[in-house]
N, C-alpha and C positions, 0 to 999 in steps of 0.2 A: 362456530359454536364455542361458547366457555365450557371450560371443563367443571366449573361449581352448576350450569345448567345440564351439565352429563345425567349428574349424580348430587342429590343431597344426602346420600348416607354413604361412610365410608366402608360399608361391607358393598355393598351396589356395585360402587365404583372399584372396589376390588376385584370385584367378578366382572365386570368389563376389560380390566387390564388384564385378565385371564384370559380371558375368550380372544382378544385382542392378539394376545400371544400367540395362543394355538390356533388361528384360524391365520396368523402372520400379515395381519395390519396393524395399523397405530393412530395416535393422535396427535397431530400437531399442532396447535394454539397460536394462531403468529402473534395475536391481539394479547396474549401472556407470555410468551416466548417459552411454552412447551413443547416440547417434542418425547414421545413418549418410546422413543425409539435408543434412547441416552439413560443412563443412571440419573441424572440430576433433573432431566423431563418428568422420567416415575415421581421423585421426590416432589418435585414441582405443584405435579397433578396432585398427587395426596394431599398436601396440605393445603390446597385451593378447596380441595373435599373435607378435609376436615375443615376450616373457616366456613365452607358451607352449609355444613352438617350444624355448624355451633349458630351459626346467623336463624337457621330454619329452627333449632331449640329456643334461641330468645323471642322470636315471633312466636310461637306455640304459646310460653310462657304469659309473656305482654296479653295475646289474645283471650286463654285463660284467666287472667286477672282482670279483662277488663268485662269479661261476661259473666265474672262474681258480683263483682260492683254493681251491675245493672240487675242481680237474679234478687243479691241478699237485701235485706231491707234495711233502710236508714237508722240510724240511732234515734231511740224517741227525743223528740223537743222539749226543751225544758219549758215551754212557751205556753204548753198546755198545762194547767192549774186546776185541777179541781177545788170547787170549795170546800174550807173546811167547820167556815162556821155557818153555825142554820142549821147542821145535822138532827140533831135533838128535836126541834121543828118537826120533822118527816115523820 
């Protein structure tokens, strides 16, 4: 398991390395080389949580912007001309 598919939010993951503590397991990462059983494994994991936390806000974001685009309506054309002589006519 990666430790950013733990947890995308770094309160989540906070409260797993609590639980983790008091229930006296851990996480070890070989494919990251975390061990959550070290000072620098905790650090490790955090910050793979934050970069995760921050990855999962850009996608939000990008997603949000791309289903404005598609809601709001285009800029009118300048393509379209009404006429404006002849009126007087009518």
């Amino acid at each position: 398991m990666r430790v950013d598919r733990a947890s995308r939010r770094t309160e989540d993951f906070a409260r797993l390395l609590r639980m983790s503590e008091e229930q006296g397991w851990w996480m070890i990462v070989n494919e990251m080389g975390i061990d959550t059983r070290t000072p620098t494994g905790k650090a490790m994991a955090d910050t793979a949580v934050v970069f995760a936390e921050l990855e999962r806000d850009f996608i939000r974001a990008r997603v949000q912007r791309q289903g404005r685009a598609t809601i709001e309506p285009a800029e009118p054309s300048n393509s379209l001309r009404y006429p404006t002589s002849g009126l007087a006519d009518l």
